[in-house]
KOLNURO-204464 format. One record per residue: residue in one letter; z, y, x of N, C-alpha, C, O in turn. Coordinates in Angstrom, 2 decimals, decimal comma. Each point is the difference from the previous one (the first is absolute). Layout:
N
<'A'; <Z; Y; X>; <Z; Y; X>; <Z; Y; X>; <Z; Y; X>>
...
end
This chain:
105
<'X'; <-33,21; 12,50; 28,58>; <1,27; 0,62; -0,31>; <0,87; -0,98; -0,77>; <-0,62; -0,58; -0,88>>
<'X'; <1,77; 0,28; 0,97>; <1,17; -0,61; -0,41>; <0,55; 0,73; -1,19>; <0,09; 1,23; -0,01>>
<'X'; <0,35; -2,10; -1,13>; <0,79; 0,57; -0,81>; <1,44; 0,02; -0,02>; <0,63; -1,03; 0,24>>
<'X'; <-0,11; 2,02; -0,49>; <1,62; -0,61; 0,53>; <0,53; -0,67; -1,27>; <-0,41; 0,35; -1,11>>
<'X'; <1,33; -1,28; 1,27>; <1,04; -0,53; -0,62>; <-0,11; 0,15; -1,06>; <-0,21; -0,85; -0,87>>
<'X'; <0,44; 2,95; 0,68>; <0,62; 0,44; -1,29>; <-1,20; -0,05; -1,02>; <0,30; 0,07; -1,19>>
<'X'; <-1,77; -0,19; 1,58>; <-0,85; -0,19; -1,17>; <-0,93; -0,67; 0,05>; <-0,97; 0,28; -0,71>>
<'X'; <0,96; -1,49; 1,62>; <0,04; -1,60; -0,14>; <-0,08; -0,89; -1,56>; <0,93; -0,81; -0,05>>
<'X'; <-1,62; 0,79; -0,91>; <0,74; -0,43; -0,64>; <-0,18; -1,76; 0,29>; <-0,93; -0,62; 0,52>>
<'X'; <2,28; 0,12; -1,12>; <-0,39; -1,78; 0,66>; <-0,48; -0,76; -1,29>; <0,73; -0,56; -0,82>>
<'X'; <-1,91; 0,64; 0,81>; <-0,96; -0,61; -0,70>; <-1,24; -0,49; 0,86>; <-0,35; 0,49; 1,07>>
<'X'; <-0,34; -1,74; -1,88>; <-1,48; -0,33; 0,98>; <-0,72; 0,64; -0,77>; <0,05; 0,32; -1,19>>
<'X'; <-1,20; -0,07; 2,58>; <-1,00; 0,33; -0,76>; <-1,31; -0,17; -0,59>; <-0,90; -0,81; 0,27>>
<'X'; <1,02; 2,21; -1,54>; <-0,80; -0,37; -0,95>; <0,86; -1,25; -1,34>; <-0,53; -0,85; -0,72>>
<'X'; <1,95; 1,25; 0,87>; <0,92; -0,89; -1,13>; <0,28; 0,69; -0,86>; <1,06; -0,33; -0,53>>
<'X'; <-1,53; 1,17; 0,11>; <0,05; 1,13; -1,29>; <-0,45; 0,25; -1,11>; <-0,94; 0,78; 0,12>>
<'X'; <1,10; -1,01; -1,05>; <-0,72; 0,36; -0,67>; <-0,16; 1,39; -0,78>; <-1,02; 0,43; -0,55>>
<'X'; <2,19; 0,14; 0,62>; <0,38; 1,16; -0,71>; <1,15; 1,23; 1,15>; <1,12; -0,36; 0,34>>
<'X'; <-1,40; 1,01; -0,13>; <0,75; 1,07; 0,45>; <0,40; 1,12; -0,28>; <-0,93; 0,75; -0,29>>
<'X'; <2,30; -0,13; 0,24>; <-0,13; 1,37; -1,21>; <1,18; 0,70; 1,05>; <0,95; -0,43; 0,65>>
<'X'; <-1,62; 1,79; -0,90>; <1,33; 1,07; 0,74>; <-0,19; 0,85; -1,15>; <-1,05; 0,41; -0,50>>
<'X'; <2,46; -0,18; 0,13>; <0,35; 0,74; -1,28>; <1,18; 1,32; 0,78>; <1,06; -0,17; 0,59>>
<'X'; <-1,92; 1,65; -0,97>; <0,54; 1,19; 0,38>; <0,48; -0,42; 1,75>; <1,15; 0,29; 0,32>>
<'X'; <-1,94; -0,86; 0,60>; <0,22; 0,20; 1,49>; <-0,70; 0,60; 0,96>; <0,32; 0,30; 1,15>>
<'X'; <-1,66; -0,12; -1,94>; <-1,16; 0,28; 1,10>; <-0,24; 1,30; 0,43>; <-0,64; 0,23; 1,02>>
<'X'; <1,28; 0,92; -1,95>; <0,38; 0,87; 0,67>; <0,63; 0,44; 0,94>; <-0,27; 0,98; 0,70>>
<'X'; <1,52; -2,01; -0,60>; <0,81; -0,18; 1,11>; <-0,67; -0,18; 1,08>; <-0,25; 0,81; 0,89>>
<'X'; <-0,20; -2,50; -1,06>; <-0,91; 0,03; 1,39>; <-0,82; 0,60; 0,98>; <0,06; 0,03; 1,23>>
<'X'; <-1,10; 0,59; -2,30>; <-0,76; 1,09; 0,43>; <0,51; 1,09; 1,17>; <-0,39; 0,26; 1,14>>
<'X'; <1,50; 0,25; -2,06>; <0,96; 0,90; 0,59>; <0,33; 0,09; 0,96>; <0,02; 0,96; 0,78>>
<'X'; <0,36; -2,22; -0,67>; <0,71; -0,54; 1,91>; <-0,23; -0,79; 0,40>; <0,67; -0,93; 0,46>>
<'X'; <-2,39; 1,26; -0,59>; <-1,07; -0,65; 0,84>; <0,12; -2,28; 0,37>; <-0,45; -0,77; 0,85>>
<'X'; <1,11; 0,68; -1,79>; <-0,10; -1,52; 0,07>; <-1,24; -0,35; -1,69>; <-0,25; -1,10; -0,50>>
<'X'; <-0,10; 2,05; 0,17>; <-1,52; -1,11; -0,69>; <-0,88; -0,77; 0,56>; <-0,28; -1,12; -0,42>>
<'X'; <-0,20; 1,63; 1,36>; <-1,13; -0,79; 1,02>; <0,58; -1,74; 0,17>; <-0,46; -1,11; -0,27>>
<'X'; <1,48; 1,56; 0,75>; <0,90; -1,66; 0,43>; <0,11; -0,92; -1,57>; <-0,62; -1,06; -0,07>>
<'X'; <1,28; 1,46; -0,91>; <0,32; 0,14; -0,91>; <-1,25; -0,87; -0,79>; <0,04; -1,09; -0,56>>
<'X'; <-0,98; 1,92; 0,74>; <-1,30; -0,75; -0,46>; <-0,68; -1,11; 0,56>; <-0,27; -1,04; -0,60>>
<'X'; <-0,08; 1,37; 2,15>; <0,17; -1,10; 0,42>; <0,50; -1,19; -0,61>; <-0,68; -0,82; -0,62>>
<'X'; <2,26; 0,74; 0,89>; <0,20; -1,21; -0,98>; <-0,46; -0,39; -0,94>; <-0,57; -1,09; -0,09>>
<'X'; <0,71; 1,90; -0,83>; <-0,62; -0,29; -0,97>; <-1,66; -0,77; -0,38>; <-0,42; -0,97; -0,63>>
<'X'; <-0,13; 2,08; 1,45>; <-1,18; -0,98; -0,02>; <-0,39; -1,55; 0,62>; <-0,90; -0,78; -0,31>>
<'X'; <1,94; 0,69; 1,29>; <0,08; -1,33; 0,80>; <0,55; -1,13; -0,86>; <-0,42; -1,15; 0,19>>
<'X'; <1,30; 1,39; -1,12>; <0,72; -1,17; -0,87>; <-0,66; 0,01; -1,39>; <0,17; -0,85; -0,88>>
<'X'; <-0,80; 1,74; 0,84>; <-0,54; -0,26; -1,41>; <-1,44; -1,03; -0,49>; <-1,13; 0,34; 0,33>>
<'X'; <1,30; -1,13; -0,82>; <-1,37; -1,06; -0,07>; <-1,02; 1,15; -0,40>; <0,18; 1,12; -0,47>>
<'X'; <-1,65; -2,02; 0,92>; <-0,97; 0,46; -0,57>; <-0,50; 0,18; -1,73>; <-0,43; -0,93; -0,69>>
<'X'; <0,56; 1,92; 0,37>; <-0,22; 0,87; -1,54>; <1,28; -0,01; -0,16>; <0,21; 0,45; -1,13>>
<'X'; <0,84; -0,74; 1,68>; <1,55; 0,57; -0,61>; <-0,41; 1,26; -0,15>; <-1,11; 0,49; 0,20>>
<'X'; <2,77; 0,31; -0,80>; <-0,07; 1,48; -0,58>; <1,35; 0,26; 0,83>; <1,01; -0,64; 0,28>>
<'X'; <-1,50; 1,87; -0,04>; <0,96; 1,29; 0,34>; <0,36; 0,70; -1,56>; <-0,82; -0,07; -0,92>>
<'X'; <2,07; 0,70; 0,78>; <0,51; 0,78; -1,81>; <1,13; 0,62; 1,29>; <0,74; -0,46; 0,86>>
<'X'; <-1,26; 1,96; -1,47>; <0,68; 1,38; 0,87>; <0,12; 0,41; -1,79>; <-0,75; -0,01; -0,98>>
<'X'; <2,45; 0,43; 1,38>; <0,38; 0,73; -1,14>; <0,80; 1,23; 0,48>; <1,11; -0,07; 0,53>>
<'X'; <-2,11; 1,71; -0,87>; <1,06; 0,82; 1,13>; <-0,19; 1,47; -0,86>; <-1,02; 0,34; -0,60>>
<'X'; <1,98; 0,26; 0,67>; <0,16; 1,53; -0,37>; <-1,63; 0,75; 0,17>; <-0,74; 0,12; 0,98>>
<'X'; <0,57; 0,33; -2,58>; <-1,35; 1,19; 0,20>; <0,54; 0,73; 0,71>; <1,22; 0,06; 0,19>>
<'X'; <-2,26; 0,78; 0,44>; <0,05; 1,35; 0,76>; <0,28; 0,81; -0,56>; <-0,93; 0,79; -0,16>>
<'X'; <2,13; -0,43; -0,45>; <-0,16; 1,27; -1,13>; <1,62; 0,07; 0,12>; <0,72; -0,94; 0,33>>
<'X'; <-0,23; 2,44; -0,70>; <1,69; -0,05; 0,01>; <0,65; -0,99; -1,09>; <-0,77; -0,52; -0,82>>
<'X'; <1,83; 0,29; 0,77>; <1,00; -0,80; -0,77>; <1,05; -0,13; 0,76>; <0,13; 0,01; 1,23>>
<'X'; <0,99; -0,19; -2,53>; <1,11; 0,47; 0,12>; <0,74; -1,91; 1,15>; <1,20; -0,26; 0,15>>
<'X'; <-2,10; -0,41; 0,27>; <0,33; -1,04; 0,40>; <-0,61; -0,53; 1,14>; <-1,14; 0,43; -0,14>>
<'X'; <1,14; -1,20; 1,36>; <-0,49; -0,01; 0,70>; <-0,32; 0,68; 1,20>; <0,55; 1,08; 0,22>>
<'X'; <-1,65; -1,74; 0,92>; <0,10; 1,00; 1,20>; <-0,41; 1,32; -0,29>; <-0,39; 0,45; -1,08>>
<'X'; <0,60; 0,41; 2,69>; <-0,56; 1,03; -0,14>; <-1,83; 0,17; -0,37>; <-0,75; -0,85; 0,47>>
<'X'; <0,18; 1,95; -1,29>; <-1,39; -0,28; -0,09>; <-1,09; 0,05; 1,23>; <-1,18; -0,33; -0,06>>
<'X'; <2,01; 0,88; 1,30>; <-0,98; 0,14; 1,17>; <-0,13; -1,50; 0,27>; <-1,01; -0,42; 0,56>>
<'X'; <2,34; -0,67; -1,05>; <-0,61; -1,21; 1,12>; <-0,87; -0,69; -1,33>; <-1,01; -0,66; 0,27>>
<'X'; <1,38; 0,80; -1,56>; <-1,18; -0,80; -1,10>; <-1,51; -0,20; 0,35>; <-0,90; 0,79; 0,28>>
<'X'; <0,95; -1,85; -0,37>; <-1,89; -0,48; 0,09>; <-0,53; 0,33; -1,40>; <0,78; 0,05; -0,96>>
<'X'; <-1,90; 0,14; 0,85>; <-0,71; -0,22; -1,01>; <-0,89; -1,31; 0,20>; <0,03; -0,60; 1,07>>
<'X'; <-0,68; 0,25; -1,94>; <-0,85; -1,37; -0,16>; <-0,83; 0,18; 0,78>; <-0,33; -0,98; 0,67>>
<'X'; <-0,48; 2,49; -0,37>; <-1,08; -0,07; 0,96>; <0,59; -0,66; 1,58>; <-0,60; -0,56; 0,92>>
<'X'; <1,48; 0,77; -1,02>; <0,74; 0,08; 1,31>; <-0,01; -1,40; 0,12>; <-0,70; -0,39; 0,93>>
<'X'; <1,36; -0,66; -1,74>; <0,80; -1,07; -0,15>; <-1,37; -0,77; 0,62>; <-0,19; -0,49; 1,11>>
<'X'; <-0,75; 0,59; -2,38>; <-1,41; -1,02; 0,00>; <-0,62; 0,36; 1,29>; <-0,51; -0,95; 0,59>>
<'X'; <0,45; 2,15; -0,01>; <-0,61; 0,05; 1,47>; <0,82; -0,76; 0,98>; <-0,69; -0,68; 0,75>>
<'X'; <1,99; 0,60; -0,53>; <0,49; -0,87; 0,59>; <-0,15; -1,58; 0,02>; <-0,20; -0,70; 0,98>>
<'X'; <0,35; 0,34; -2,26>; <-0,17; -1,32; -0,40>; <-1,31; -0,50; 0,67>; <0,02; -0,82; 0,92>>
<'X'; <-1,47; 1,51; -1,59>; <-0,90; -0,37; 0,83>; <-0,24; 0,30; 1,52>; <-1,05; 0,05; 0,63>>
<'X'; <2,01; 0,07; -0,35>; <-0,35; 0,16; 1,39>; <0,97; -1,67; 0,75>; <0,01; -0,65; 1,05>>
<'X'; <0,44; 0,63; -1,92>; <0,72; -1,82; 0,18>; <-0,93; -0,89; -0,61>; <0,51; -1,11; 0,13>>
<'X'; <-1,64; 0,98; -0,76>; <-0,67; -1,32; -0,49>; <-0,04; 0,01; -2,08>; <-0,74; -0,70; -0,69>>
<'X'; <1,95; 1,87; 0,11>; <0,06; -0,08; -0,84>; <-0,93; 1,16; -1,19>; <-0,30; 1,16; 0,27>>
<'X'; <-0,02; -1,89; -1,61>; <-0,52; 0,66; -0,65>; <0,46; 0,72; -1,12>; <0,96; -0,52; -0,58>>
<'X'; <-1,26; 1,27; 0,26>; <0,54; 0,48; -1,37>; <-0,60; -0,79; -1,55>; <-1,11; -0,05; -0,55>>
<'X'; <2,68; -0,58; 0,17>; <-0,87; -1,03; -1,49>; <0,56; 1,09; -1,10>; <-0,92; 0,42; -0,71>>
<'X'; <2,19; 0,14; 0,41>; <0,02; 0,67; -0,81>; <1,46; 0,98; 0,13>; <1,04; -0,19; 0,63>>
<'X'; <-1,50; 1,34; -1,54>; <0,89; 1,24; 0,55>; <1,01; 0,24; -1,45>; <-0,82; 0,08; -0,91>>
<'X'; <1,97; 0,03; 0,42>; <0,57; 0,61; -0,95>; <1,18; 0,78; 0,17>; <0,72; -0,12; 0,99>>
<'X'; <-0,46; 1,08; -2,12>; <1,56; 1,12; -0,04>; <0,76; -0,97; -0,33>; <-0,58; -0,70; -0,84>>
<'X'; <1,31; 0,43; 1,03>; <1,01; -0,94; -0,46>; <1,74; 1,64; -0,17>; <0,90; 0,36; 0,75>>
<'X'; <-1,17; -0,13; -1,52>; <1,00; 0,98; -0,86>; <-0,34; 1,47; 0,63>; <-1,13; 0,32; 0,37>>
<'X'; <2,38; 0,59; -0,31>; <-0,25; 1,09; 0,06>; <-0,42; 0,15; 1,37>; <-1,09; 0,51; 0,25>>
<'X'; <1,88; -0,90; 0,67>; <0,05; 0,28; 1,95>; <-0,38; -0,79; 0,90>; <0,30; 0,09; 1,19>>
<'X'; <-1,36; -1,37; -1,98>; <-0,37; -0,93; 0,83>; <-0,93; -0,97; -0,21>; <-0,06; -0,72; -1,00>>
<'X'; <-0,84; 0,70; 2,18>; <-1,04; -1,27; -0,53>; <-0,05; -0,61; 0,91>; <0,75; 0,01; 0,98>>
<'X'; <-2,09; -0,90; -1,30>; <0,30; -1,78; 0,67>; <-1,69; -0,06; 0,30>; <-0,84; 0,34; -0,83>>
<'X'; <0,57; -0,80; 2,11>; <-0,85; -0,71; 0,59>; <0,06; -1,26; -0,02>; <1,02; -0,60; 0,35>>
<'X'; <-2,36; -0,14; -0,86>; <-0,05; -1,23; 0,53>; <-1,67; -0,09; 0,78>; <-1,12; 0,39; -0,30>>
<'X'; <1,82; -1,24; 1,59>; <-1,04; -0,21; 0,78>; <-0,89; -1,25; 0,60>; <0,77; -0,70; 0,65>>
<'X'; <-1,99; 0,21; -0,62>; <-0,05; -1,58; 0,57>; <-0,32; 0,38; 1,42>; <-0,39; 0,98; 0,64>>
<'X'; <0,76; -2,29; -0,45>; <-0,27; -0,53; 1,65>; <-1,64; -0,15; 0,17>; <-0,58; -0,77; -0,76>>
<'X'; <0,08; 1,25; 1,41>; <-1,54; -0,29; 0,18>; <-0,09; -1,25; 1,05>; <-1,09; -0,45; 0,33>>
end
């Protein structure tokens, strides 16, 4: 399967060392471009680089998406490993949001 254009990213691979999607992955999820999405990701990222997902808890607030499309972490880290990545460490980072960080296996 071909990736198109739009999520291509133009990097070589395995030139990464660090990758971060901050409040998007809900999006993706949503409308079904994570799979691709990751993909990339896992293709440009060197070996033991990190994935850092920073995204809305699952819980109401007065900010952010709707709560049907919010991931929770279970959600996030099952995805991730299903790309090559591990879970190194999990924190709240304030009231409506925390942060994954993940290595490259």
């Amino acid at each position: 399967m071909q990736t198109s254009q739009e999520t291509k990213l133009p990097l070589a691979d395995e030139s990464i060392n660090l990758a971060f999607l901050s409040n998007v992955l809900h999006g993706l999820v949503a409308n079904g471009k994570a799979d691709s999405t990751f993909k990339e990701i896992a293709g440009v990222t060197a070996p033991s680089g990190k994935l850092a997902i920073l995204e809305f808890k699952k819980q109401e607030s007065p900010h952010g998406p709707p709560l049907s499309i919010r991931l929770s972490s279970k959600n996030i880290e099952a995805l991730a490993r299903g790309y090559g990545f591990s879970k190194e460490s999990f924190q709240e980072v304030g009231q409506y949001h925390y942060s994954i960080v993940f290595r490259k296996k």
